[in-house]
Every structure is written in structure tokens, then in C-alpha cells.
C-alpha positions, 0 to 999 in steps of 0.5 A: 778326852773327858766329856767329849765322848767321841766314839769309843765303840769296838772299830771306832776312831781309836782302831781306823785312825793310825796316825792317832794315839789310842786314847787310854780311856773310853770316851763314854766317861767325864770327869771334872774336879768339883767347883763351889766358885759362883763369882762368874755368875755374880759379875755377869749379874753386874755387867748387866746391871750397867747395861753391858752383856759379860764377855763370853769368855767370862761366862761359866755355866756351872758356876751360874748353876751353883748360885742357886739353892737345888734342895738336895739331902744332905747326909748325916756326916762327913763326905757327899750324899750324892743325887742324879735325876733329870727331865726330858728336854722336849721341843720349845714352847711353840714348837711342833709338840707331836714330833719336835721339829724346829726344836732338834731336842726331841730325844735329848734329855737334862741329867742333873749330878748333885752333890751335897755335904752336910750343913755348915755347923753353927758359929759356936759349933765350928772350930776358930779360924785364923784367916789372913785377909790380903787386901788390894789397895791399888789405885784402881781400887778407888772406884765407888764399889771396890774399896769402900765395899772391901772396908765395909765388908771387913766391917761386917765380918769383924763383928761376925768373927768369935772371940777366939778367932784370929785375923791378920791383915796384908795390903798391897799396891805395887808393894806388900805391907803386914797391916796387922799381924795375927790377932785375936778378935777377943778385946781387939775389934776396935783396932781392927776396925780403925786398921780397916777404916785407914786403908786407902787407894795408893798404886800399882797392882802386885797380887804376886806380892800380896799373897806371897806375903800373905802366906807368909803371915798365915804361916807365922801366925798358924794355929794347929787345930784352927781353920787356917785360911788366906781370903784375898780381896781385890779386883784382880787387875794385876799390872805389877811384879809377878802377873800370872797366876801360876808363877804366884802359886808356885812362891807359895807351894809350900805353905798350901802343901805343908799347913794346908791353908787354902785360900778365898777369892773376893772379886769386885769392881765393874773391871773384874779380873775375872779369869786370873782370880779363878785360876789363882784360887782353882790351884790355890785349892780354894773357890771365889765368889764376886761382891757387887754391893753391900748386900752381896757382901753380907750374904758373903761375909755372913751367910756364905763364909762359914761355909768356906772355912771349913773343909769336908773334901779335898781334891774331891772329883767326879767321874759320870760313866755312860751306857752304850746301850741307852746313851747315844751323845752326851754333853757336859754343861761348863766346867771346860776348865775344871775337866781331868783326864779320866784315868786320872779320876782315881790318882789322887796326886791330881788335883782336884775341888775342896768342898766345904760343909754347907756346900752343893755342886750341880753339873748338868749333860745334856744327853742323847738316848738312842731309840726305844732305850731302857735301863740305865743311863749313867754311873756317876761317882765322887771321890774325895779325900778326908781332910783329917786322915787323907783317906779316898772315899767314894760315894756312887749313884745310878740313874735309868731312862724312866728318871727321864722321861717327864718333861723338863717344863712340867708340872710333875718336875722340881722347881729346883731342876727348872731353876738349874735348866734355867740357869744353864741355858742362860749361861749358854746363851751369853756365850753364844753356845747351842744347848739342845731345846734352848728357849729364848732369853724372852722365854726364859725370863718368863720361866724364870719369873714363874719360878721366883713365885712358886720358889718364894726365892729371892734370888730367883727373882734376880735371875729372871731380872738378870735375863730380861736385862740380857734380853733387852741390852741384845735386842729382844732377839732371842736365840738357841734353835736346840741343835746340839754340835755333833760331840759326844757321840758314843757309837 
């Protein structure tokens, strides 16, 4: 089981335990297909904002950890340059510094997986796009902060969008209506924007509807050597026609598989269907992100959009292998719904993450080292398939035990890498997990805090807020006593 890792030492579960079928791949490997979503992390942000902690089953750790900038090189060309690093986790502040105790994360340490591809290309730089925009106008769209947020949004985008890009717009309530067939921006921005400006709340929620038929629009209005794209706006809460996600993308199979239109994901809404939003765009080969307010929407629309309409790597995976000899247990943080079977890393039929340029992706274990170690520590590999020729390409890097071996909360550590440990261990404690070395919430806006000074980053200081709001709304009881669950163990 990937990520897991339970015992995979000669003798081990798979040889005691008839009743059991031997696991075709060692436990020490954890593959994951790659995941640029940030949505979990931005809705988290406003639930707190209205004085509520976020379900616990809406929180994803990795999606909190690629929020925020990691500084990563990034190479000169197409595919990933590929990173591994980390710290030793250590006791907590205020703990017994001489041996740990209290802390239960003395011989634990943070290993940090970053992938990077190359920087997004200018506008004028990039090729045209014909993007498909499906719209929720349902009636529960009508709350300030939804609607209105959407039509702002598309304001913004119109006037970012070249002349020779191409946009269409779907709505849907409890029916699909083509508001706007494919149309050139060039001398049309105006009747783009008084379609946008008439769109008002109605009814029901159909998604299945107004994907389905904006896949259809995306197809008539295809244009060969354009990025093609469907971006769907809505707060995801279907109650009408076709509600699961998996009954929706199989109606559209055949425009994604044929024309290779991917599509985005824009949640918004206090009420946010945050879970159905993420598998419809994880099978959709597409990503989403989470829009609160007008700011929100301007680094979407402006900042982060060019990086989602083109793609560098389809159905990209990693796969981190981990030595027996130095690695006693290891912990993937996040990605439980992203993981792949570890002999499928190489199948290429499986599906896996599109990555675009301007892109990192940041997985973070949390592991073990066994006594006295020395040597490596892990393998870790990416495997991706060229948009254009559909070649696997692979890029690997190797980590040892003196990458280590500084202190997670050290002066001689990357602020980068504390803003990710930050992150995580927040992730964790919303959903009352027990990452090893956990600090407090207290403690961890305080880091947090810190870091938004030494980074000069804006977002950082959301992030510090974010968990003092957290801190506050559940008491000031901080928790995270850093004792691991027994998983993960190699033998």
C-alpha cells in the first residue's frame, strides 16, 4: 500500500500471514500522482474568516503546502527540475532539549520532495487560448460573495485575455443555456462583458449539465494549436440531474480524451462543495483553486491563470523510494486521495497530475531514521508524459542523512521549508492529525508570524493570521503531543 509502508523486510507480514495476499510492491516505495490544487487551503482560510474551524474532512495538507512560494530552481526547458532536502524535526519548544522527551520526535525528521517547472511564459509569449467558461447561476449562487464575485472575475479576465484569444460562455441552473458561442476577444469586450454583467441567480444546481454542455461548446469552438480549456465557476453544490462526479466526467470522456481539453475548477461560497469540486477536476486532468473576494480574484485571474492554460506534463506521478538501511518509518503528509499503486508508477495508462509552467509541487514525509544511520535516505522520481509527443520522461534525485541533520527550527534552515513545516503541521492540526514535533497552534502562529517578516511575503502573513484565528475559535488549546501512529514501518 503506497505510503504506508508497513513491513516489507525478508519474513515480514507478506511471508507470516497466509490468509493475506502478498503485496506486489515493496512498502518502503510512495507514489502519488502530482496535485497543483490550493482550493482546500483557500476555503479553510474563509471559514475561519467567518469564525468556523473547516471540516476536517475538507482539509488537505498538501494543497495548504502548495499555497505558498518554496523558491525551487527551476529549469531552463520543459519538464521538472526536481529538489529533495529537509531538517530534523527535534523536540518543541519547550521541551527537554538534551533528549526529546515530551516531544516523541527526536529521531524524526521533515523530508521536503519539490518539483518545479519552468516559468510561465509571458502573455505575449504564450499561445491563444479558447477557454470555455460554465458558469453556476443557481439560486443558491445569490449570496454576496458568489455571483457577483464570478461576474467581477470575468470582468477582470476579459481585459487581461489578447486579442486572439477566444472565450465562450455556459450557464446553468437546473438547465445548460450557451450564453455565448466561441468568440474572439479582438473588438468583442463589450459584448462580452454585458453578456457577463446579465447573468443573475435562477434555480437548481445541475454541474452535470453545464459541463457536459460546456464540453460541447469547447469542442465546436476547438482551435488546433490553442490552448483549449473549460474553467467552471460554481459553488459546487449540485442538488439537480446528474450529482456525482464520476457519472459527469464519463458524459465528457471523449472530448477530454480526444481534444485533450482539461478543465479548471473555481470554487466560491461560504457553502463550498469542496469534495465534489476536487474529484471532478482530479479526473477532469485539471486542478482548482478557491476564490473568496475580489483580491483572491485578481491573483486568480491575473496572476495564476496563465499558469493553468498551459500544460508542461500530463498524467505526471512521483514515486519516492526509501532505504532499508537508514529509514526505519516514514509518513506521506496529504495527498490520501491522490496516491497510485506503486506498480502502477510506470504504467502510463494510469492516471495521474497536469502540471503547468510556473508550477511547484511540494510533498512533505515525515521520517523516521534508524539509530546511528548514514547514507541515503531516499530515491525520489517524476514521471511525466510530453504534452506534445506523449513521451515518458523521468527526472530523479537522491537525498542522505547529513541533508538532515539541521534542525527544522534553525537559524542555518530555509525560511522556505519552515513556511512549508508550518503549513503542514497546520493542515494537520485542523484535522486533528498527530504529525511527530507538532507545536502548538500558539506556537505556530508565532512561527508563522516570524516568517511573514523575514520572507517580506504577503501570504505568509495571511497564513500566521489564519492560525491565530484557528487558535482562538478552539480555545487557545493548543495540541500535537508529536507522537507518530505506528505506520509506515519498513522492518
Amino acid at each position: 500500500a503506497p505510503g504506508t509502508g508497513r513491513s516489507a523486510a525478508p519474513g515480514g507480514e507478506g511471508a507470516t500471514d497466509t490468509a493475506r495476499p502478498k503485496p506486489e510492491a515493496p512498502d518502503y516505495l510512495s507514489t502519488f500522482a502530482l496535485d497543483v490544487d490550493t482550493a482546500s487551503y483557500g476555503y479553510a482560510r474563509r471559514t475561519l474568516g467567518d469564525g468556523r474551524l473547516p471540516s476536517p474532512g475538507d482539509v488537505r495538507p498538501e494543497e495548504f503546502v502548495n499555497s505558498f512560494r518554496q523558491g525551487y530552481e527551476r529549469p531552463k526547458g520543459p519538464g521538472f527540475a526536481l529538489n529533495v532536502d529537509g531538517a530534523r524535526i527535534g523536540p518543541r519548544k519547550g521541551a527537554d532539549k538534551a533528549g526529546g522527551e515530551g516531544s516523541g520526535a527526536s529521531d524524526w525528521s521533515l523530508l521536503r520532495v519539490g518539483l518545479a517547472t519552468e516559468a510561465a511564459p509571458t502573455t505575449a509569449e504564450r499561445p491563444p487560448a479558447a477557454l470555455t467558461f460554465v458558469v453556476d447561476i443557481s439560486g443558491s449562487m445569490a449570496e454576496t460573495g458568489r455571483l457577483d464575485l464570478v461576474r467581477t472575475s470575468l470582468d477582470i479576465l476579459t481585459d487581461e485575455l489578447r486579442d486572439d484569444d477566444s472565450l465562450a460562455l455556459v450557464t446553468f441552473s437546473d438547465e445548460a443555456e450557451t450564453r455565448l458561442p466561441m468568440t474572439r476577444l479582438g473588438g468583442n469586450r463589450n459584448r462580452i462583458k454585458d453578456v457577463v454583467e446579465e447573468l443573475r441567480p435562477a434555480r437548481s444546481t445541475n454541474v452535470g449539465a453545464g459541463v457536459t454542455l460546456g464540453y460541447e461548446e469547447s469542442v465546436e469552438g476547438h482551435r488546433e494549436g490553442a490552448t483549449n480549456r473549460v474553467v467552471l465557476l460554481s459553488d459546487a453544490l449540485a442538488n439537480t440531474g446528474d450529482t456525482e462526479a464520476e457519472s459527469i466526467l464519463k458524459k465528457i470522456d471523449s472530448a477530454r480524451r480526444e481534444y485533450g481539453i482539461t478543465l479548471f475548477g473555481v470554487g466560491v461560497g461560504s457553502d463550498y462543495g469542496d469534495a465534489f469540486m476536487e474529484r471532478l477536476t482530479n479526473k477532469g486532468d485539471g486542478n482548482t483553486t478557491y476564490v473568496g473576494d475580489e483580491e483572491q480574484a485578481r491573483k486568480v485571474f491575473v496572476d495564476q491563470l496563465p499558469a493553468h492554460l498551459e500544460i508542461r506534463a500530463r498524467d505526471a506521478k512521483a514515486q519516492v523510494a526509501f532505504d532499508r538501511k537508514t529509514v526505519r518509518q516514514f509518513r506521506l503528509i496529504g495527498y490520501e486521495n491522490r496516491k497510485v499503486a506503486d506498480e502502477d508508477f510506470r504504467d502510463d495508462g494510469v492516471d495521474g497530475g497536469e502540471v503547468g509552467p510556473g508550477h511547484t509541487v511540494t510533498a512533505l514525509y515525515a521520517v523516521r531514521l534508524r539509530e546511528g544511520a548514514s547514507g541515503t535516505v531516499a530515491t525520489a522520481t517524476v514521471r511525466w508524459l510530453d504534452p506534445a509527443s506523449r513521451k515518458a520522461r523521468e527526472e530523479t534525485g537522491t537525498v542522505r542523512t547529513g541533508a538532515l541533520e539541521g534542525p527544522l527550527w534553525g537559524d542555518a534552515t530555509g525560511d522556505r521549508l519552515q513556511v512549508a513545516a508550518v503549513a503542514a503541521y497546520f493542515a494537520d492540526h485542523l484535522r486533528g492529525g498527530d504529525l511527530p514535533g507538532a507545536p502548538d497552534l500558539s506556537e505556530l502562529a508565532s512561527r508563522a508570524s516570524d516568517l511573514a517578516e523575514s520572507t517580506e511575503d504577503s501570504s505568509v502573513r495571511k497564513l500566521a493570521t489564519a492560525i491565530g484565528q484557528a487558535d482562538r475559535i478552539a480555545g487557545g488549546a493548543g495540541t500535537g503531543d508529536g507522537r507518530g501512529q505506528d505506520e509506515g514501518e519498513i522492518g
